[in-house]
C-alpha positions as CSV (number, residue, x, y, z in Angstrom):
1,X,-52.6,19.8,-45.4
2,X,-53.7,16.0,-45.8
3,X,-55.4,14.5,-43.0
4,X,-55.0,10.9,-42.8
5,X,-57.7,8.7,-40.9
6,X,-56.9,5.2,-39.4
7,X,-59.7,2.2,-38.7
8,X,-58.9,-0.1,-35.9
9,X,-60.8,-2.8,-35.6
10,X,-61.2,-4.1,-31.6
11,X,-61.9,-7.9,-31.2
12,X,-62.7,-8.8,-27.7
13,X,-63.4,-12.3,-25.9
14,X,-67.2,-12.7,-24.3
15,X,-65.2,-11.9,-20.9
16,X,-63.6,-8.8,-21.8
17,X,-66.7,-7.8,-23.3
18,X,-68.8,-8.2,-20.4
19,X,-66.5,-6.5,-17.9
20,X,-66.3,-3.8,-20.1
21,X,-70.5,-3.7,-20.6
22,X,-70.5,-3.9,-16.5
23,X,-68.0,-1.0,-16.3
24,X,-70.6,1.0,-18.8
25,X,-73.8,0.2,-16.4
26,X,-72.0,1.2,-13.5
27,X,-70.7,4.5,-14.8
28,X,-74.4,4.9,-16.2
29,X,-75.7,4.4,-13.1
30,X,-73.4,6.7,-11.2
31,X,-74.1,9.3,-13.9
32,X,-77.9,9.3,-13.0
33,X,-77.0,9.2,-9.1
34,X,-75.8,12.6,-9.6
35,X,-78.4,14.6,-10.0
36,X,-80.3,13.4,-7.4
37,X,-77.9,13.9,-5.0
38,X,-77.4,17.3,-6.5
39,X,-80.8,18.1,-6.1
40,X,-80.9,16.8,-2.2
41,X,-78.0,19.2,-1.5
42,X,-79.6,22.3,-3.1
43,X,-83.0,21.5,-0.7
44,X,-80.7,21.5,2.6
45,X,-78.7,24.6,1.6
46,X,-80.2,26.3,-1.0
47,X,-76.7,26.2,-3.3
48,X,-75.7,24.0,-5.8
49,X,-72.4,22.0,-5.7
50,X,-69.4,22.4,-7.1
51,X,-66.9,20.6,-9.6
52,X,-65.0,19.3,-6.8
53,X,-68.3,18.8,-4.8
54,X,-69.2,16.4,-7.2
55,X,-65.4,14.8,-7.6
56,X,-65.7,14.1,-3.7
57,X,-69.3,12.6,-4.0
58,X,-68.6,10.4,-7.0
59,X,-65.6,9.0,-5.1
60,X,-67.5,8.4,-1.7
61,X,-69.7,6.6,-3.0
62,X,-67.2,4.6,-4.9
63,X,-65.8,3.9,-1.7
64,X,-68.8,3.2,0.3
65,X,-71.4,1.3,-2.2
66,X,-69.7,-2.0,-3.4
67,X,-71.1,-1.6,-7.0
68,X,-69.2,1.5,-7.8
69,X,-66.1,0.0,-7.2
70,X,-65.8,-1.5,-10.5
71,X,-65.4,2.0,-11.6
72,X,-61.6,3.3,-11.5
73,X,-61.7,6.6,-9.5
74,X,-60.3,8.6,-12.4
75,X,-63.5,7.1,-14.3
76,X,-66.0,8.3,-11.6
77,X,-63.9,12.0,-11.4
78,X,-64.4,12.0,-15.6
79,X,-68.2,11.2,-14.9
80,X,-68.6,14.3,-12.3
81,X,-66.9,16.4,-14.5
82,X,-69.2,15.7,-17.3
83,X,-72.3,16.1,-15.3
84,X,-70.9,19.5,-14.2
């Protein structure tokens, strides 16, 4: 079986570029919030959370905290899921 491979190459403007570096740091920082909050909800109960768990935190605080709502809130479920 031949396997073909394709190059694309992706040419952006300065705007489109920074929006999507933004988008990056925010889901970066999100990513690191995780754990943390993780951590604070295994000292008050003494369990760790769930997929879900995390799905509802990432998209709290993507409600609540004006930074995170750059992020899509697929984007910040896909984030939770990979921390899991």
């Amino acid at each position: 079986m031949r396997v073909r491979a394709y190059r694309y190459s992706a040419y952006t403007s300065k705007t489109v570029a920074g929006v999507l570096r933004t988008r990056l740091e925010v889901a970066c920082k999100l990513y690191n919030t995780l754990p943390h909050a993780e951590q604070e909800e295994y000292e008050r109960n003494k369990h760790s959370m769930s997929e879900a768990g995390l799905w509802r935190l990432a998209l709290d605080l993507g409600r609540r905290d004006p930074e995170f709502q750059a992020l899509h809130s697929q984007v910040a479920q896909q984030v939770a899921e990979r921390f899991y």
